[in-house]
SEDREN-762325 format. One record per residue (C-alpha): residue in three letters; residue number from 0; x, y, z. Coordinates in steps of 0.1 Angstrom, whole numbers. Example, Ala and Ser with C-alpha at 12.3 -4.5 7.8 and 13.67 -1.06 7.14 Angstrom:
# residues 2
resn = ALA; resi = 0; east = 123; north = -45; up = 78
resn = SER; resi = 1; east = 137; north = -11; up = 71
//
This chain:
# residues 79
resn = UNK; resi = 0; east = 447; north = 1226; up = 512
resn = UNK; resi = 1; east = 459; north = 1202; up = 486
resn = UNK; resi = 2; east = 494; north = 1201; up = 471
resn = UNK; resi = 3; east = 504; north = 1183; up = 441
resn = UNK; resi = 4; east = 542; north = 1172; up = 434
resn = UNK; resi = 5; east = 553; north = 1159; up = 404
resn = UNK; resi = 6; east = 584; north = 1142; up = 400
resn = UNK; resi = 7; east = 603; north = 1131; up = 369
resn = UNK; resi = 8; east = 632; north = 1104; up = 378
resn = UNK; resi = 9; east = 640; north = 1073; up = 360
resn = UNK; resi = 10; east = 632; north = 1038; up = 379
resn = UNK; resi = 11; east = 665; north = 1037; up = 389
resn = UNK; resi = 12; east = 673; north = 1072; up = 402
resn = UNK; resi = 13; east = 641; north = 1065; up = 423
resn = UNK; resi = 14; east = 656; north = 1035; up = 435
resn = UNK; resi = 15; east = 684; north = 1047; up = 448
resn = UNK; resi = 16; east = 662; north = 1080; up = 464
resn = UNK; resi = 17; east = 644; north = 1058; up = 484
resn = UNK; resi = 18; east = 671; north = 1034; up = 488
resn = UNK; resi = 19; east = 661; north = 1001; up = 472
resn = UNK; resi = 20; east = 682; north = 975; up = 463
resn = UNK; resi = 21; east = 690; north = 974; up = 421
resn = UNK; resi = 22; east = 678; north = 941; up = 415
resn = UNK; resi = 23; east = 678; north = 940; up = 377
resn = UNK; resi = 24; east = 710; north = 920; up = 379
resn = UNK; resi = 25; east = 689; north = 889; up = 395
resn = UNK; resi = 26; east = 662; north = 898; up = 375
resn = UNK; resi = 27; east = 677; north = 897; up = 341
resn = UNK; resi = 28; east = 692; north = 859; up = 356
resn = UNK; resi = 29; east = 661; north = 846; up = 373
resn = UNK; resi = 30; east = 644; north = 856; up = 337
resn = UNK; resi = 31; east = 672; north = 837; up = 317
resn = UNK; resi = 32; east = 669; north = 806; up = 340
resn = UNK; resi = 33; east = 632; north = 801; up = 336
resn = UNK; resi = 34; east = 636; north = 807; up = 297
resn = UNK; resi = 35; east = 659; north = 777; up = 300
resn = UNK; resi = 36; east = 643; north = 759; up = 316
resn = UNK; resi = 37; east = 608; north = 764; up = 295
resn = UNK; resi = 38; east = 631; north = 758; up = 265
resn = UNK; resi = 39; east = 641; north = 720; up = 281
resn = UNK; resi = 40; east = 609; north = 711; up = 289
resn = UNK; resi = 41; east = 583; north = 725; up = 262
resn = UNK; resi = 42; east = 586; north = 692; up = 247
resn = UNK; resi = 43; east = 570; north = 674; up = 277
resn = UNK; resi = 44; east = 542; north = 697; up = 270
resn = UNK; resi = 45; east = 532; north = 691; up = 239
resn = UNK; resi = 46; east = 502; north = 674; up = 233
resn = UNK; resi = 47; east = 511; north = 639; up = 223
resn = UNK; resi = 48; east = 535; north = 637; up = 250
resn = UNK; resi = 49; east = 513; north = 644; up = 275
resn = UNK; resi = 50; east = 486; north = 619; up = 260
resn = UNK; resi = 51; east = 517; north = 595; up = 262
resn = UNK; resi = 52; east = 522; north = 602; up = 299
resn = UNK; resi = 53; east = 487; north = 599; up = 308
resn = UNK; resi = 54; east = 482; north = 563; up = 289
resn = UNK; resi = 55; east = 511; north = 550; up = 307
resn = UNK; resi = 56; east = 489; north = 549; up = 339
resn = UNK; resi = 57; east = 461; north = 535; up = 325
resn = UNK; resi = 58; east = 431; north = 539; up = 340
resn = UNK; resi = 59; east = 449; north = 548; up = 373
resn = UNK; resi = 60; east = 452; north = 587; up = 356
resn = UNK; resi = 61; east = 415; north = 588; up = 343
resn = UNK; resi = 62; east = 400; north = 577; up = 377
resn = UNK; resi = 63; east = 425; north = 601; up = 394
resn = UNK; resi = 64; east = 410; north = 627; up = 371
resn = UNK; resi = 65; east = 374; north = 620; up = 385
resn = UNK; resi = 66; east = 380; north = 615; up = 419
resn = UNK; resi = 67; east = 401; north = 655; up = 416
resn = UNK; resi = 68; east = 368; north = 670; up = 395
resn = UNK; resi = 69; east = 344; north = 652; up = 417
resn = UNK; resi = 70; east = 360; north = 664; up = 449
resn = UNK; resi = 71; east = 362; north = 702; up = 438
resn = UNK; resi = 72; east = 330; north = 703; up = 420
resn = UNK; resi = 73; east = 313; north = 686; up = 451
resn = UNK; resi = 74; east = 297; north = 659; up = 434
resn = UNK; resi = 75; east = 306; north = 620; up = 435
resn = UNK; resi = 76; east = 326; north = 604; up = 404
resn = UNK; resi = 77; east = 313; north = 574; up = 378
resn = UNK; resi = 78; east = 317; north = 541; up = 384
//
């Protein structure tokens, strides 16, 4: 035997059928932080800026850089 049932609900009258929370509220906030945030901080990533960042360390940052490639690609980094 095989029974089919088709429903046609919104999201939100299925929420409340089955009793989930209405989250849209923390969604729509959660959303409107991390915009914010990406807006503060999309200058760190653009490319000059990071090339900045990385030269500050020197040779520290490349050999860092290696050693991280080496160790996930299995092999042993330059000297």
């Amino acid at each position: 035997m095989k029974v089919t049932v088709e429903i046609d609900c919104t999201p939100q009258e299925a929420r409340v059928f089955f009793g989930q929370p209405d989250v849209e509220g923390l969604n729509a906030f959660i959303v409107e932080k991390m915009r914010k945030s990406a807006e503060e901080n999309i200058d760190a990533l653009r490319p000059e800026e990071l090339m900045k960042t990385w030269m500050s360390f020197g040779g520290q940052a490349q050999d860092q850089f290696f050693k991280m490639m080496g160790a996930a690609t299995g092999q042993t980094p330059p000297k």
